[in-house]
Backbone bond lengths (Angstrom), bond angles and torsions (degrees), N, CA, C in turn:
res aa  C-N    CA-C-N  psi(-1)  N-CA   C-N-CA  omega(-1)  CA-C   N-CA-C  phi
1 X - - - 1.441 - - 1.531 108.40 -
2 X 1.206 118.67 145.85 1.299 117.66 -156.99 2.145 106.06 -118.40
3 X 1.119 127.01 124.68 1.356 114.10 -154.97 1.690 93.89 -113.88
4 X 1.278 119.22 155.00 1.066 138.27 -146.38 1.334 100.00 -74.80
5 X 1.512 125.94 157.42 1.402 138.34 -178.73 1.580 122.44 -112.76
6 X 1.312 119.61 88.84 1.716 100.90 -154.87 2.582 83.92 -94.83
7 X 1.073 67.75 150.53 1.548 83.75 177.32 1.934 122.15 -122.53
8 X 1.126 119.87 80.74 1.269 115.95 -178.02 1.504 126.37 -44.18
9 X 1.460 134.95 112.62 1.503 125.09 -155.46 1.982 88.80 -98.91
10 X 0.896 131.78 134.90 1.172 125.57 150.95 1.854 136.99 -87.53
11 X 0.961 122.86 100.12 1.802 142.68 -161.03 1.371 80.11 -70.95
12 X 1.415 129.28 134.21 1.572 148.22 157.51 1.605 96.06 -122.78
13 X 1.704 101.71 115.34 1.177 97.42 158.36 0.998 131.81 -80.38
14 X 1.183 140.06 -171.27 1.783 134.96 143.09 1.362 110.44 -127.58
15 X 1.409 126.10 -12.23 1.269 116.70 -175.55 2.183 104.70 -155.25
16 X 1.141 104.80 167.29 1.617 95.48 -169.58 1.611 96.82 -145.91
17 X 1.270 112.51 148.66 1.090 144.90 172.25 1.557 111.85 -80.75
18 X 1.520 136.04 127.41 1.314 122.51 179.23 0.996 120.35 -48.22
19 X 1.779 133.17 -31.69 1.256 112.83 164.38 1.184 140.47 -92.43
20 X 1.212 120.41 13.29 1.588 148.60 161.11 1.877 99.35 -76.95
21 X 1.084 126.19 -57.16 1.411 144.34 -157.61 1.610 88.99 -66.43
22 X 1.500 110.76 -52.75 1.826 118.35 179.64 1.689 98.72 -48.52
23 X 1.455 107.39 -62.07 1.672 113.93 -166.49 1.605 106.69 -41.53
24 X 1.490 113.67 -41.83 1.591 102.40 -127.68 1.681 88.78 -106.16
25 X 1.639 95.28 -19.50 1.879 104.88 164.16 1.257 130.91 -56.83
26 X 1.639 111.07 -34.37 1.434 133.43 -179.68 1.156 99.65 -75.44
27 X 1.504 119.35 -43.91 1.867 108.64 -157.33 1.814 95.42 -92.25
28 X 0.712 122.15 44.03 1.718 143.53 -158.08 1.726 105.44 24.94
29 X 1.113 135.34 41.46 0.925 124.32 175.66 1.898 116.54 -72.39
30 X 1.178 111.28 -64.98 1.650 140.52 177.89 1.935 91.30 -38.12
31 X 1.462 106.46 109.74 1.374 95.79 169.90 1.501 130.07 -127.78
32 X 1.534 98.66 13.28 1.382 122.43 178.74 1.389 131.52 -176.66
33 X 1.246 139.63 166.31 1.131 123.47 -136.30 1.933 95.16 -157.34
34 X 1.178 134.51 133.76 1.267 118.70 165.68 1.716 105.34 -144.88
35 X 1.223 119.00 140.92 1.282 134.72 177.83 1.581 126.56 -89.30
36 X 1.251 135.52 80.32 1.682 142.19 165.68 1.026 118.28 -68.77
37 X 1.266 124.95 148.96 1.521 135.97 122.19 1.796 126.50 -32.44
38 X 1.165 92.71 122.06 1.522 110.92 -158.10 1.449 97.95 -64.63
39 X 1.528 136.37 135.52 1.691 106.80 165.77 1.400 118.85 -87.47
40 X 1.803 108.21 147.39 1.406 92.79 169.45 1.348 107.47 96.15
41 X 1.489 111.02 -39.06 1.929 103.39 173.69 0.837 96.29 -140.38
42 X 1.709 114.48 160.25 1.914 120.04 165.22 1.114 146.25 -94.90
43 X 1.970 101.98 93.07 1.381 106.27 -158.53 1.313 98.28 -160.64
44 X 1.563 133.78 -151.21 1.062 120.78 179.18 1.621 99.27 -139.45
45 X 1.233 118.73 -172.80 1.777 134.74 -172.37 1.911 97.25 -166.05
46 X 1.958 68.65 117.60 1.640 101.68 168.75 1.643 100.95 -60.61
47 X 1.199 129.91 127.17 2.111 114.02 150.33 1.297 90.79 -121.56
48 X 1.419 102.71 146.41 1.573 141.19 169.09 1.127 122.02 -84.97
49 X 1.391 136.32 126.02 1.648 123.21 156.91 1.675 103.67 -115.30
50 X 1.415 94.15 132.60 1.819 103.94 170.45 1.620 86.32 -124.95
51 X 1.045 109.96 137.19 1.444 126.40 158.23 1.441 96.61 53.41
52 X 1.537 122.24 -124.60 1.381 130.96 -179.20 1.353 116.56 -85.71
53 X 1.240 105.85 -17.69 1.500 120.59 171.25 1.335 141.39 -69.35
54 X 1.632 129.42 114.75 1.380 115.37 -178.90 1.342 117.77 -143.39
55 X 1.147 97.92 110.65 1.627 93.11 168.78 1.445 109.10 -140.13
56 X 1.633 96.31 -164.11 1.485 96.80 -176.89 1.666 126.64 -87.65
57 X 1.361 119.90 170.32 1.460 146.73 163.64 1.513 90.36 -58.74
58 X 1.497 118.21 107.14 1.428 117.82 131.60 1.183 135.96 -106.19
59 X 1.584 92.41 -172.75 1.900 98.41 175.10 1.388 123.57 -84.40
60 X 1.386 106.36 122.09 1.729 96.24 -170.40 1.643 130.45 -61.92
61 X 1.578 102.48 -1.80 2.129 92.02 164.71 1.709 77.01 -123.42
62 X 1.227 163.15 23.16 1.145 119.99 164.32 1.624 97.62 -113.19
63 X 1.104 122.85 -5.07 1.475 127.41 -174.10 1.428 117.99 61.50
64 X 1.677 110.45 -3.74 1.433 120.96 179.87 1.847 115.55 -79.64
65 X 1.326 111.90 142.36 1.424 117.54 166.91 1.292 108.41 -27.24
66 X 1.226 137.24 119.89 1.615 149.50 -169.29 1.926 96.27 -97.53
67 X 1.113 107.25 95.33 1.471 114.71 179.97 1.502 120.34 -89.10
68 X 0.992 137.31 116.55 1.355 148.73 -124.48 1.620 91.74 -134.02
69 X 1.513 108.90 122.28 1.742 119.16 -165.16 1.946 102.51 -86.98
70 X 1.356 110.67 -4.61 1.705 98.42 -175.86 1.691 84.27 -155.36
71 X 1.593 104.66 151.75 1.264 128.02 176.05 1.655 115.71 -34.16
72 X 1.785 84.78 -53.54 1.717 115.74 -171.43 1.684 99.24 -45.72
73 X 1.245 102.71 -67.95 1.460 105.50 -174.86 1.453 106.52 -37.82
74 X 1.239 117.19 -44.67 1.706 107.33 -145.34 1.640 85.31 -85.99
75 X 1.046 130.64 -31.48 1.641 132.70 -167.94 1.617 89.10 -66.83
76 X 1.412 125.27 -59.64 1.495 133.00 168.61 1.196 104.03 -14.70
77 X 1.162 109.21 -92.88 1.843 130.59 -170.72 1.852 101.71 -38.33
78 X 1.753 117.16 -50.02 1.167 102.51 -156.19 1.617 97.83 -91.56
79 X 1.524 127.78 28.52 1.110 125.48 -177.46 1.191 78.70 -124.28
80 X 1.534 156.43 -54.41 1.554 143.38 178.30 1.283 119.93 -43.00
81 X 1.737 108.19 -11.22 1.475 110.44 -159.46 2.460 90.72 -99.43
82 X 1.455 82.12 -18.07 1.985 75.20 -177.07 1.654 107.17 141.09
83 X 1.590 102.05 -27.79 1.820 107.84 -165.09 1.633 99.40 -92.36
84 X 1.753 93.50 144.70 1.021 116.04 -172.33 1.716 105.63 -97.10
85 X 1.333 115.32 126.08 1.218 137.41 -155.24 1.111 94.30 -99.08
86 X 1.188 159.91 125.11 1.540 146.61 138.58 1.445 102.68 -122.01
87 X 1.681 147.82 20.59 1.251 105.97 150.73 2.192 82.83 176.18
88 X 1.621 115.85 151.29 0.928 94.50 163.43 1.791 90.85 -136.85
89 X 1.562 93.71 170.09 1.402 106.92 177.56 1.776 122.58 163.76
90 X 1.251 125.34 -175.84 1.435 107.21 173.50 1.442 94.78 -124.89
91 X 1.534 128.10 141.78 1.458 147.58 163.65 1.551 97.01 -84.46
């Protein structure tokens, strides 16, 4: 008799959807957050790190980097996502 074979697949993201970004924040995955200059247009891009993984905040039907026209917004979004914002800048 032959007994069943379970096979664990592992999903690597590279990039997250805000409501993927909500999920994976709660289950403590999401452990940091950094804010760029978008290339090419004038705006900015959320990136994510979960684990080893980082990419960016997209748009959920275009799957593209979701580029965000003022700081505010993007601080918005990455405070909708769970992270606590208290200050940006370079030392």
């Amino acid at each position: 008799m032959f007994s069943p074979i379970f096979v664990r697949v592992a999903v690597v993201l590279d990039s997250w959807t805000l409501a993927l970004a909500k999920r994976d924040f709660g289950v403590g995955y999401l452990t940091d957050f950094h804010i760029e200059r978008a290339p090419m247009v004038s705006g900015w891009v959320v990136q994510l790190r979960g684990g080893t993984n980082r990419g960016p905040l997209v748009d959920a039907r275009s799957k593209t980097a979701r580029v965000f026209k003022t700081l505010d917004s993007a601080v918005a979004a990455i405070e909708s996502i769970g992270f606590k914002v208290e200050g940006l800048g370079r030392m």
